[in-house]
C-alpha positions in Angstrom: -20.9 -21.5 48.7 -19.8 -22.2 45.0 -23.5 -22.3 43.9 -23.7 -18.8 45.9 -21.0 -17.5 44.1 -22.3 -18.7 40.9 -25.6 -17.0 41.0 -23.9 -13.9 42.0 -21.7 -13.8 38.8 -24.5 -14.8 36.9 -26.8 -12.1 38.0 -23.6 -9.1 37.5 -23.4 -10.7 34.1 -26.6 -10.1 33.0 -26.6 -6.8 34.6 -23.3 -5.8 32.4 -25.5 -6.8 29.6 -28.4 -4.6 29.8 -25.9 -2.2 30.5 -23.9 -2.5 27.2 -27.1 -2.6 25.4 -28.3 0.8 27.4 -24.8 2.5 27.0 -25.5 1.2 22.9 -28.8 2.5 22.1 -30.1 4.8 24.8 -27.3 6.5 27.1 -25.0 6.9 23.6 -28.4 8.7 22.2 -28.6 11.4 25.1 -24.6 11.7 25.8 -23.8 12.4 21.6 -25.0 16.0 21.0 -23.6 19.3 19.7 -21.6 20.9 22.5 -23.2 23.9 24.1 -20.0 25.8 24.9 -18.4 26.0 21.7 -15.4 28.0 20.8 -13.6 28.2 17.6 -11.8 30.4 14.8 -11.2 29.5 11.8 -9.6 31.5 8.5 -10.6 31.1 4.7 -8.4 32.8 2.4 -8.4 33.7 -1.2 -6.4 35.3 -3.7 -6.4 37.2 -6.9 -9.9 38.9 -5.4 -11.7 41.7 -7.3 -14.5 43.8 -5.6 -15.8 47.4 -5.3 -14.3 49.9 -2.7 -16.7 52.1 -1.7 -14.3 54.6 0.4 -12.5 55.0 -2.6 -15.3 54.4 -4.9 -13.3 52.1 -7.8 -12.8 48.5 -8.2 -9.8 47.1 -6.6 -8.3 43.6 -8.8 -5.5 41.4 -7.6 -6.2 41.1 -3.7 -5.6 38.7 -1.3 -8.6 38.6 1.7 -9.1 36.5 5.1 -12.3 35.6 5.9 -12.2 35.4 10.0 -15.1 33.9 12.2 -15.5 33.2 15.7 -17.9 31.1 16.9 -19.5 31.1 20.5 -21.3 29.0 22.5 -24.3 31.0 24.5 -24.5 28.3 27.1 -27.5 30.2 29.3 -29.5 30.1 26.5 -28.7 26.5 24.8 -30.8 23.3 26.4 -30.8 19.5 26.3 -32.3 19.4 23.3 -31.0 22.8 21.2 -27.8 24.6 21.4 -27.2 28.7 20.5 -24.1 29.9 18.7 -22.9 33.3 18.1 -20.8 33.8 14.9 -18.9 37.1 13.9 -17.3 37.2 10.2 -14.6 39.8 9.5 -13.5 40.1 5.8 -10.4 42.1 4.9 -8.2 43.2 1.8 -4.9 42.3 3.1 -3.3 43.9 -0.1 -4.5 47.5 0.7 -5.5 47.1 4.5 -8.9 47.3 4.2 -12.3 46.4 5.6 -14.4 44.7 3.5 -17.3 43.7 5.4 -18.4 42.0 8.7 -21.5 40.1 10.1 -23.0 38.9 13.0 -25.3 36.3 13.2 -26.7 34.3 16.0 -28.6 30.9 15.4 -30.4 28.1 17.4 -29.9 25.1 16.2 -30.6 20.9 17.1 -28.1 19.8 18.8 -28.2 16.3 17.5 -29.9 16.9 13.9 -28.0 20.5 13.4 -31.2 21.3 12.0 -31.9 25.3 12.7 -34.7 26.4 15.0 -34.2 30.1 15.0 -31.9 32.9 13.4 -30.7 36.7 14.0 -28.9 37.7 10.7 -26.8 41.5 11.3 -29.6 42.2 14.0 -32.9 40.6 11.6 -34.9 38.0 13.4 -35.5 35.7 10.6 -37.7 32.2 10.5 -35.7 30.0 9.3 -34.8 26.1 8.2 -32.3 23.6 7.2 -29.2 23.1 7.9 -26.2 25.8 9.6 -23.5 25.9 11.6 -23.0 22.0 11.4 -24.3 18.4 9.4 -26.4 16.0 11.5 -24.4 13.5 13.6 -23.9 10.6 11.4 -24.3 12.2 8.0 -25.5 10.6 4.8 -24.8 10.2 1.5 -27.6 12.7 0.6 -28.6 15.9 -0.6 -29.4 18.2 2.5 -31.1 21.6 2.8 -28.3 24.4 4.5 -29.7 27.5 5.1 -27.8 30.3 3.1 -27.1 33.5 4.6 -26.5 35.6 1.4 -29.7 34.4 0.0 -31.2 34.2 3.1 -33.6 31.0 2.4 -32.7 27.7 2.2 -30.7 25.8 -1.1 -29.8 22.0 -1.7 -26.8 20.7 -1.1 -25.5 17.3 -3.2 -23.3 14.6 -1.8 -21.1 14.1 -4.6 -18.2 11.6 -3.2 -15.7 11.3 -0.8 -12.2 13.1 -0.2 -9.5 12.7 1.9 -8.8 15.9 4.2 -5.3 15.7 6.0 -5.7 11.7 6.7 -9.8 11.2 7.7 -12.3 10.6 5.2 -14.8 13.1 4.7 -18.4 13.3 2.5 -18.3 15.6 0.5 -21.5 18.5 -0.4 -21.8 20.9 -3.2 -24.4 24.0 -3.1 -24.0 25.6 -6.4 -26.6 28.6 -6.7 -27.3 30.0 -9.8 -27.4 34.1 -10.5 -29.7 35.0 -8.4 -31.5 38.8 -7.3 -31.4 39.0 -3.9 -32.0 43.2 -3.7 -31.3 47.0 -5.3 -28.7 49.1 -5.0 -29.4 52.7 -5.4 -25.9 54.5 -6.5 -25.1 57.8 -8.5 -25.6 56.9 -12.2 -21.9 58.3 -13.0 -20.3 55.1 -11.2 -21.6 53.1 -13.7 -21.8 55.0 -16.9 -25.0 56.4 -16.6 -23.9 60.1 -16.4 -27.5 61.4 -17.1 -29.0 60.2 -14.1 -28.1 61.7 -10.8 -28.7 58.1 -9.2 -30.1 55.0 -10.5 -31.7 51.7 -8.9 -29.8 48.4 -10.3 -30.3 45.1 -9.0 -28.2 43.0 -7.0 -27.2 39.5 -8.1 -25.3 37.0 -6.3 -23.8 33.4 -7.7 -21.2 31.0 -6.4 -20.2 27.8 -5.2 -19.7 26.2 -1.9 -17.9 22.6 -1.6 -18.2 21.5 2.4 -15.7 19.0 3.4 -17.7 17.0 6.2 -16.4 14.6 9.1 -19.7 12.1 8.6 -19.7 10.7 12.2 -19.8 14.3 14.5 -20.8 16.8 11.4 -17.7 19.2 11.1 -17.3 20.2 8.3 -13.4 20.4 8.5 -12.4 22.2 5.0 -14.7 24.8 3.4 -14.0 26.2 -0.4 -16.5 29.2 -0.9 -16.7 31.0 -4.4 -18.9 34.7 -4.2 -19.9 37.0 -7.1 -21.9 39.7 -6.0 -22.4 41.9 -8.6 -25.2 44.5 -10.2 -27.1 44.6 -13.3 -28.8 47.0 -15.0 -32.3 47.0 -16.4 -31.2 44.8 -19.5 -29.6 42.4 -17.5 -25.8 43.4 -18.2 -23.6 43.5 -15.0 -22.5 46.7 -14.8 -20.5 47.1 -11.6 -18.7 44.1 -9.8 -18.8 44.1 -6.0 -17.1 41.0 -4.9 -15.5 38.5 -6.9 -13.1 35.6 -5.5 -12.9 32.2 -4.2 -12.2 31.6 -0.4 -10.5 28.6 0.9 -10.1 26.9 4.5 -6.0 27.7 5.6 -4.0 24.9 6.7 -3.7 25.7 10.1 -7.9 26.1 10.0 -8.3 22.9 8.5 -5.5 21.1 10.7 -7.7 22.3 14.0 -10.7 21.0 12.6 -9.8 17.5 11.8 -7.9 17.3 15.2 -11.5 18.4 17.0 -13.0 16.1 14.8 -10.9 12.9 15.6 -11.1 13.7 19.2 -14.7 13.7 19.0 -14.5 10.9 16.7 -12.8 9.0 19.7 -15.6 10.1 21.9 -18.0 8.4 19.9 -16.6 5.3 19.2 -16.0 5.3 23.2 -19.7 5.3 24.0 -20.9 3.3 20.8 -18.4 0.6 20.5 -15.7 0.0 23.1 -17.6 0.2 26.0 -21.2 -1.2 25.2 -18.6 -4.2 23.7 -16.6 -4.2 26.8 -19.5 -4.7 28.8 -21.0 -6.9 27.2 -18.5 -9.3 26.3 -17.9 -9.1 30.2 -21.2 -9.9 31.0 -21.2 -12.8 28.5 -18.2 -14.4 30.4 -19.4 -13.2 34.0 -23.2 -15.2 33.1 -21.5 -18.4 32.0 -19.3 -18.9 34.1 -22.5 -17.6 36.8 -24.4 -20.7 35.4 -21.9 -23.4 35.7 -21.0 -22.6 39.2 -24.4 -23.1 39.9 -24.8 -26.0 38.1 -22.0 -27.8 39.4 -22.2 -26.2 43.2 -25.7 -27.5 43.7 -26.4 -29.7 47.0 -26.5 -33.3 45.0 -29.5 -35.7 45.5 -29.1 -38.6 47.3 -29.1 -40.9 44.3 -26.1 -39.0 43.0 -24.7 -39.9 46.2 -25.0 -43.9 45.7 -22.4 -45.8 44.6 -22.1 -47.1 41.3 -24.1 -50.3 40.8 -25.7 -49.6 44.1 -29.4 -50.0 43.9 -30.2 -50.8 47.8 -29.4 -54.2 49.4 -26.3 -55.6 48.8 -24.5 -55.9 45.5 -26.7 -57.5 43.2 -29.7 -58.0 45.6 -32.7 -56.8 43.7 -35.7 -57.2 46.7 -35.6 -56.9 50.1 -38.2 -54.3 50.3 -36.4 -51.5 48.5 -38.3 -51.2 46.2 -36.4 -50.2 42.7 -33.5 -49.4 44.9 -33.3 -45.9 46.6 -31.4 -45.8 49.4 -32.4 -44.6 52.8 -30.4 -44.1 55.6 
């Protein structure tokens, strides 16, 4: 019955062990993904922001702006392998109570890589690459390419160190983009001190910065600092009218909800990768050696393990008598 017993805890110990190692390096793989059903709001703020009104056709100086979005999981149309999020952006002059612009945008991304598939920018179906909503799972200390929805194509972003962001350790990326056209603007020629031409074409230029604060194990980026200037030239290259101007910053409460989603995720992941491919394993360790010396010591002894000490057939010390060498029979 022991050496029963034995084999039985043997064999459930080295079944805990391919287990740990499938729960490590396969199970982990297909459970750690992007969530289809996301759901979050976050707010950037800035201050001191100058831009162009076009309702009231001047430049506005001095405001303070939110920068609102809501993302949305499309669940239907997300899979295993990609997921879709909706995103609506809401900027507004708190100072003066005004719109100053919103977007919708809609992209398909790798739910493991964050790696975009597909996008639908204000209602334009574009072809698209890099990275979007989100970092890859595990992110390195690299330069990625993030796709950039002002510019609409994809720039470099540089690791340049780490930060801490309200107690977790985050990489963190820099995209700076250089003046850069990205279209016209056709306007009357008086808004810009061309009164001898009823309107006039003038290009559109766009510069700034954007530091991304990212949770390397799940890819949130947790606190986002965003500096714009959109602004047009005319045809010698002087800026001539200034559209937006300001830096935008992740608020407190935005960056507080970010790093708790992130440590709960966090504790997700260390769940499936660590503590219970260890757990297992170290049970199945245990369970297999103990397995193996049951067995060993329950086995049904020979009949030479049964002799008495000394005893090597005859009588003490009796070395013939036709038992030749000495085992035993009955």
């Amino acid at each position: 019955m022991r050496r029963v017993t034995g084999l039985v805890a043997a064999g459930l110990g080295a079944f805990l062990i391919v287990l740990a190692l499938l729960t490590r390096f396969y199970i982990a793989d297909q459970a750690i993904k992007f969530p289809l059903d996301e759901h979050t709001i976050s707010t950037m703020s800035a201050r001191n922001v100058s831009y162009f009104n076009s309702g009231e056709l001047q430049e506005l100086t001095g405001v303070t702006m939110t920068d609102t979005s809501t993302t949305e999981g499309d669940v239907a149309s997300g899979s295993s392998s990609t997921a879709v999020w909706n995103n609506f952006s809401y900027i507004y002059d708190q100072t003066n109570g005004l719109t100053y612009a919103y977007s919708l945008q809609r992209l398909t991304f790798d739910r493991r890589s964050g790696e975009l598939v597909s996008a639908n920018i204000n209602g334009r179906k574009l072809r698209v690459s890099g990275l979007g909503y989100v970092w890859p799972l595990n992110a390195q200390k690299t330069t990625y390419q993030v796709f950039d929805t002002t510019l609409l194509k994809t720039h470099p972003a540089a690791y340049v160190g780490t930060a801490k962001v309200d107690g977790i350790t985050t990489y963190k990326y820099v995209e700076a983009v250089a003046p850069t056209q990205i279209g016209t603007e056709q306007l009357p020629g008086s808004l810009v001190g061309q009164l001898d031409e009823a309107t006039v074409t003038l290009g559109e230029f766009y510069t700034g910065t954007t530091t991304d604060y990212v949770d390397p194990a799940t890819g949130t980026p947790v606190s986002v600092t965003i500096g714009r200037h959109l602004y047009l030239v005319n045809s010698s290259g002087k800026q001539v009218l200034n559209l937006l101007n300001g830096t935008f910053v992740s608020t407190p409460a935005s960056v507080s909800s970010a790093v708790h989603t992130a440590k709960a995720d966090n504790a997700k992941v260390s769940l499936v990768t660590l503590i219970l491919p260890a757990t297992l394993g170290l049970a199945g360790i245990v369970l297999l050696i103990i397995g193996v010396l049951m067995a060993r010591t329950g086995r049904e002894p020979d009949y030479e393990e049964l002799t008495p000490a000394g005893y090597r057939g005859g009588a003490p010390g009796y070395q013939g008598g036709g038992f030749a060498g000495g085992q035993a029979r009955a």
